[in-house]
N, CA, C and O of each residue as an XYZ file, in Angstrom:
412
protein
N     -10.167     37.772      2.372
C      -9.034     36.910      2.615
C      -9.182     35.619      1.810
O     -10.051     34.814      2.144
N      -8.552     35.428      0.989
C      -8.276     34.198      0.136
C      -7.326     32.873      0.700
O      -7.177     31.783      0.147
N      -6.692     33.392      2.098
C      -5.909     32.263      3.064
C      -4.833     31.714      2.095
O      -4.336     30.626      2.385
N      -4.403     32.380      0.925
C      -3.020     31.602      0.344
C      -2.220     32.103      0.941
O      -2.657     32.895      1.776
N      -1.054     31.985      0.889
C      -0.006     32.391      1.346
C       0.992     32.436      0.221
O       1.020     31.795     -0.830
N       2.079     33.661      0.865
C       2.410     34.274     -0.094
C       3.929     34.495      0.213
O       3.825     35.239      1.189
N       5.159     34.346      0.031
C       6.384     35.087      0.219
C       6.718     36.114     -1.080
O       6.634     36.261     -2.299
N       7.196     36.741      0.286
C       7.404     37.645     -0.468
C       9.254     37.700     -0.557
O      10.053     37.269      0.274
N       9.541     38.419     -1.928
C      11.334     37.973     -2.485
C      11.560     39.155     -2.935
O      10.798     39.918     -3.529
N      13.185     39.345     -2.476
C      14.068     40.617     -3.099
C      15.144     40.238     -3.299
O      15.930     39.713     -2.510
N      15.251     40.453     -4.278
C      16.654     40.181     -5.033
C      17.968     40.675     -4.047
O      18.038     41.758     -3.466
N      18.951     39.622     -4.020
C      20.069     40.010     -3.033
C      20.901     41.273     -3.188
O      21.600     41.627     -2.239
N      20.881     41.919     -4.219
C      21.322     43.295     -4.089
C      20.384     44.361     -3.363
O      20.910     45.462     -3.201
N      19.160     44.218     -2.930
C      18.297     44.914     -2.115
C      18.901     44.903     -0.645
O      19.159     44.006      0.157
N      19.045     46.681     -0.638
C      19.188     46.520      1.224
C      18.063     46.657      1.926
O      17.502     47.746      2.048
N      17.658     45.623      2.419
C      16.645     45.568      3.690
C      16.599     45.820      5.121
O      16.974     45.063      6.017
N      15.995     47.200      5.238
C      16.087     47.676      6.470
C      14.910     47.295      7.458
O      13.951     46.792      6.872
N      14.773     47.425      8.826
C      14.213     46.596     10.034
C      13.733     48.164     10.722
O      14.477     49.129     10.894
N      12.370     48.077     11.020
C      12.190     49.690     11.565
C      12.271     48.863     13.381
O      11.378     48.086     13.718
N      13.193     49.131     14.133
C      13.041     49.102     15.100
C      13.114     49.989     16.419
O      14.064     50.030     17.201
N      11.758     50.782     16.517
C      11.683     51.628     17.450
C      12.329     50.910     19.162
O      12.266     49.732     19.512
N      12.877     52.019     19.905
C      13.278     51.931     21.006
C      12.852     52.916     22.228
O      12.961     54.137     22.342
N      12.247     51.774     23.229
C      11.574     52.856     24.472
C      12.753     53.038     25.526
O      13.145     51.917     25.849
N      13.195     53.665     25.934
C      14.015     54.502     26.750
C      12.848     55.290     27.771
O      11.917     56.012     27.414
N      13.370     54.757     29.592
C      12.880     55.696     30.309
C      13.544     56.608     30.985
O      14.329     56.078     31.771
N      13.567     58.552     31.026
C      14.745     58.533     31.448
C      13.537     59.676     32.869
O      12.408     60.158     32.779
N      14.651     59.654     34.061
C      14.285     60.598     35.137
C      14.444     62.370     34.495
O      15.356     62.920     33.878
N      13.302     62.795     34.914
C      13.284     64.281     34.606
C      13.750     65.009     35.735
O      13.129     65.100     36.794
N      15.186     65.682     35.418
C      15.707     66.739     36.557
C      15.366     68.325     36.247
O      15.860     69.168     36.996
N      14.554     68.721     35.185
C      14.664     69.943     35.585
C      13.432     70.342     34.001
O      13.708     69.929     32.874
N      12.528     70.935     34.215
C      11.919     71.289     33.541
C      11.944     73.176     33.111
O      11.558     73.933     34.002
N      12.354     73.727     31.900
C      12.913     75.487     32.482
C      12.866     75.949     30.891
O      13.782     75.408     30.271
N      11.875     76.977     29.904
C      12.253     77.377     29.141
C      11.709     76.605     27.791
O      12.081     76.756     26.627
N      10.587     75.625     28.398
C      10.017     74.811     27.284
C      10.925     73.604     26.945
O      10.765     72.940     25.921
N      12.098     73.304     28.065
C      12.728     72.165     27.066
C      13.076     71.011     28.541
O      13.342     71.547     29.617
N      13.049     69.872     28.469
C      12.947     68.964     30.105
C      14.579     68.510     29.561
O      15.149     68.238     28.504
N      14.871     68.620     30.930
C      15.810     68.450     31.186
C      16.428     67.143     32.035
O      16.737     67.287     33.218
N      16.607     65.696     31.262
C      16.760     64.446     31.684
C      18.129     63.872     32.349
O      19.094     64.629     32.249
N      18.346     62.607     33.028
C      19.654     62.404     33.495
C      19.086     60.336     32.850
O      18.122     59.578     32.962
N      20.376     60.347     32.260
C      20.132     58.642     31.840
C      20.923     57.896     32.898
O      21.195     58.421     33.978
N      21.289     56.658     32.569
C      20.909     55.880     34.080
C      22.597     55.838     33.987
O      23.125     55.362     34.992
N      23.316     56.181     33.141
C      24.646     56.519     33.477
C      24.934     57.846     33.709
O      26.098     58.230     33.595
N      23.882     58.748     34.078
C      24.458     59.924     34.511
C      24.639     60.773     33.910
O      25.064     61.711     34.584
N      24.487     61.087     32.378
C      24.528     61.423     31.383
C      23.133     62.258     31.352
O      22.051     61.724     31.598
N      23.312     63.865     30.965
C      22.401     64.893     30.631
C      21.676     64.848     29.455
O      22.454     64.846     28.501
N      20.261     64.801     29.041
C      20.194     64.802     27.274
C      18.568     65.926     27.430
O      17.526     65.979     28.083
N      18.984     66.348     26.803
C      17.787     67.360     26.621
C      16.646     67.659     25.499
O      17.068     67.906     24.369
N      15.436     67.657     25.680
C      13.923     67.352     24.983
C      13.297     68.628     25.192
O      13.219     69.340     26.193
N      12.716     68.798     23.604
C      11.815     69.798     23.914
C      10.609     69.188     24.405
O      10.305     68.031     24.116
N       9.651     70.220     25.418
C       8.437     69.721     25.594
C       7.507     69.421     24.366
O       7.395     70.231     23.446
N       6.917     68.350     24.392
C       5.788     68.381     23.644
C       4.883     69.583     23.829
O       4.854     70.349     24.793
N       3.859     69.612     22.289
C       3.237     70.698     22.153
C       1.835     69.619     22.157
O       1.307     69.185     21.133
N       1.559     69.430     23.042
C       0.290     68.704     22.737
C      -0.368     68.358     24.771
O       0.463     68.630     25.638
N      -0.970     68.120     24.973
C      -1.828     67.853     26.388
C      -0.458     67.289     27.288
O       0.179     67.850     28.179
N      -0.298     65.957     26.663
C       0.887     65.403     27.045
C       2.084     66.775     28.119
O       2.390     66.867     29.308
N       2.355     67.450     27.075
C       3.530     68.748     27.438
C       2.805     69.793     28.314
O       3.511     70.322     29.173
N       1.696     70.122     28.251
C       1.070     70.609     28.889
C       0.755     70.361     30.700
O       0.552     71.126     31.643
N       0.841     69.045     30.554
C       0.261     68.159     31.998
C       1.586     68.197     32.484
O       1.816     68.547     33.641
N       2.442     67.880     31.726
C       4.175     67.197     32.929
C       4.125     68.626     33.077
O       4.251     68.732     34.297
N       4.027     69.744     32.643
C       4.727     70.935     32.572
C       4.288     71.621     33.817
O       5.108     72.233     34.502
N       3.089     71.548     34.125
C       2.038     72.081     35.177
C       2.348     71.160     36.724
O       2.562     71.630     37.841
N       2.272     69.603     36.262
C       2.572     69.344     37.588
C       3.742     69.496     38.190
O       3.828     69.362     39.411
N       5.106     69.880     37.202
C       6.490     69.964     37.477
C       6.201     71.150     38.320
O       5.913     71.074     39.515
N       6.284     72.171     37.687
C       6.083     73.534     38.117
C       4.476     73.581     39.210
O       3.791     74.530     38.827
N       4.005     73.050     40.028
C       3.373     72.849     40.715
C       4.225     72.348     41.996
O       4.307     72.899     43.094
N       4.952     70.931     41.472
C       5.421     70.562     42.485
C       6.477     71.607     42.946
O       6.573     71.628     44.173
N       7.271     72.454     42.321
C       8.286     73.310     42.702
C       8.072     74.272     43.517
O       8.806     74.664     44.424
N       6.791     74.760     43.110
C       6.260     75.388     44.263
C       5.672     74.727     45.594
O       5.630     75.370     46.643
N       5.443     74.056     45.544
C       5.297     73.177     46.842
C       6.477     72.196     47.352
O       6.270     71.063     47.788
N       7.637     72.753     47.241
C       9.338     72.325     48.106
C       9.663     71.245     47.170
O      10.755     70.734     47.420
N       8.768     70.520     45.722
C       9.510     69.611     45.031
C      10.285     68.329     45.712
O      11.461     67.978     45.806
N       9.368     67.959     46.020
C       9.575     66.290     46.681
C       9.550     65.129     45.797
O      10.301     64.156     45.864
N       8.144     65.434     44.550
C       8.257     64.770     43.672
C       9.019     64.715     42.628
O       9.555     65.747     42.223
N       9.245     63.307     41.895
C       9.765     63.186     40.498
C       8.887     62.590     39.645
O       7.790     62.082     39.877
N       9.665     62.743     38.354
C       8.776     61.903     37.240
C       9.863     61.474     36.343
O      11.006     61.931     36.302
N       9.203     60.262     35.424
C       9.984     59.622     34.432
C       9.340     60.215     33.149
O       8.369     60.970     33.185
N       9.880     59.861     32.159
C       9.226     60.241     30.923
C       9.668     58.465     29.978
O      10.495     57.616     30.310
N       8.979     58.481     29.116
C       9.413     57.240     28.354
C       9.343     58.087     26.928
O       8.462     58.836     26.506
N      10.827     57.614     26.250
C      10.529     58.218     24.832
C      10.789     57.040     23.860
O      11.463     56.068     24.203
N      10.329     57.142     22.854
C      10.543     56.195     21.846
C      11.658     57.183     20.743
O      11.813     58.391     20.569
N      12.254     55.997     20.185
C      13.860     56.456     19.425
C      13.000     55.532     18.192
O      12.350     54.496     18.331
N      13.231     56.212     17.156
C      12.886     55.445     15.524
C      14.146     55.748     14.619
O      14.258     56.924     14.275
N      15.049     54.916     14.210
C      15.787     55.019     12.934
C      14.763     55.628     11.719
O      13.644     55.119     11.659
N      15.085     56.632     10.811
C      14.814     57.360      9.858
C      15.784     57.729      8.733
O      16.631     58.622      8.765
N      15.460     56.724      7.541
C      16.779     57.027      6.769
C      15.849     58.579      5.956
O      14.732     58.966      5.612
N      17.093     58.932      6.005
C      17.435     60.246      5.323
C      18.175     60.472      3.915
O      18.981     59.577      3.662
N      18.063     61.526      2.907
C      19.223     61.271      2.094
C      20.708     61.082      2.686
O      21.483     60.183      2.360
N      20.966     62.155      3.666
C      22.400     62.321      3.917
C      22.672     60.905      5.657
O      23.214     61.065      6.751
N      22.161     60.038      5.194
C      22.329     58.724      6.499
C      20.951     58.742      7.100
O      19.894     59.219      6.688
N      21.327     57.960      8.398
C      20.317     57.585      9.170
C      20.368     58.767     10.304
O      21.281     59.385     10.850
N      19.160     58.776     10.376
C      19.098     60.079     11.781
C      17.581     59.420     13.252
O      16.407     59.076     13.120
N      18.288     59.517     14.172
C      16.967     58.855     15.369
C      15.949     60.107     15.358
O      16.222     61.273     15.641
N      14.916     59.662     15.027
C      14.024     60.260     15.413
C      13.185     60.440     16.948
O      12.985     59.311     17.397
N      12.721     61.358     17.740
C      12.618     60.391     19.121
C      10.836     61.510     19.458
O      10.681     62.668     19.071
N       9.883     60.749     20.171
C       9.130     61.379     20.722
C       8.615     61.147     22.244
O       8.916     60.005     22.590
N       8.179     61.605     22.898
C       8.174     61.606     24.209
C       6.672     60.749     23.909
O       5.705     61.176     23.279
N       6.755     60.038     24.264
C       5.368     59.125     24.808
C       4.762     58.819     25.793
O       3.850     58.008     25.633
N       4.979     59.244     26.915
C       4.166     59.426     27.907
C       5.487     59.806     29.347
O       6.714     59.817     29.248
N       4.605     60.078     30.592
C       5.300     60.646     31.670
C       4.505     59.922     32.944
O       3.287     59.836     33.103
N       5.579     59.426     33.805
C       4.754     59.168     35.089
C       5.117     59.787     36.166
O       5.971     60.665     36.047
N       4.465     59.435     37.712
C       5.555     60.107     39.037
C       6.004     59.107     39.418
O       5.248     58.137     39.464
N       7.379     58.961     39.827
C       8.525     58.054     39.846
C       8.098     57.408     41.290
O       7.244     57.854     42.057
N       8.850     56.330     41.449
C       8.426     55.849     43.031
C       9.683     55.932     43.756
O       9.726     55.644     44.952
């Protein structure tokens, strides 16, 4: 580290884009077929494949655990949303980042 400081400059015809990921938590209503099945806080259905990793593994087991035992419990999931420019526009990218049991 040399401690200068430095700005950095782009010419005003440069479009400068802002990566701003977004955490979203939504309630899990129905887990069936490898894909969870969410309700957002307006009521609104949106549907996720399970992760293929421990993560997908764990919600998947305790869902289907709890179902067999009369399903009293719930869980949330938190996903993160990333803007991703693409050639043909921008497209959200989204991954499930973790899962809890709801209170």
């Amino acid at each position: 580290m040399t401690h200068n400081k430095y700005v950095e400059m782009h010419p005003g015809s440069f479009t400068m884009y802002e990566y701003a990921p977004v955490r979203v938590e939504y309630e899990v209503a129905n887990i069936e077929d490898g894909m969870i099945s969410v309700v957002t806080q307006t009521g609104e259905e949106k549907i996720f494949k399970i992760p293929e990793n421990d993560l997908g593994t764990k919600l998947n087991a305790e869902f289907t655990h709890d179902l067999q035992n009369n399903g009293g419990l719930f869980w949330t999931i938190v996903v993160i949303y990333a803007p991703t420019k693409l050639d043909d526009g921008w497209k959200a990218v989204f991954c499930i980042e973790s899962y809890k049991l709801g209170k």
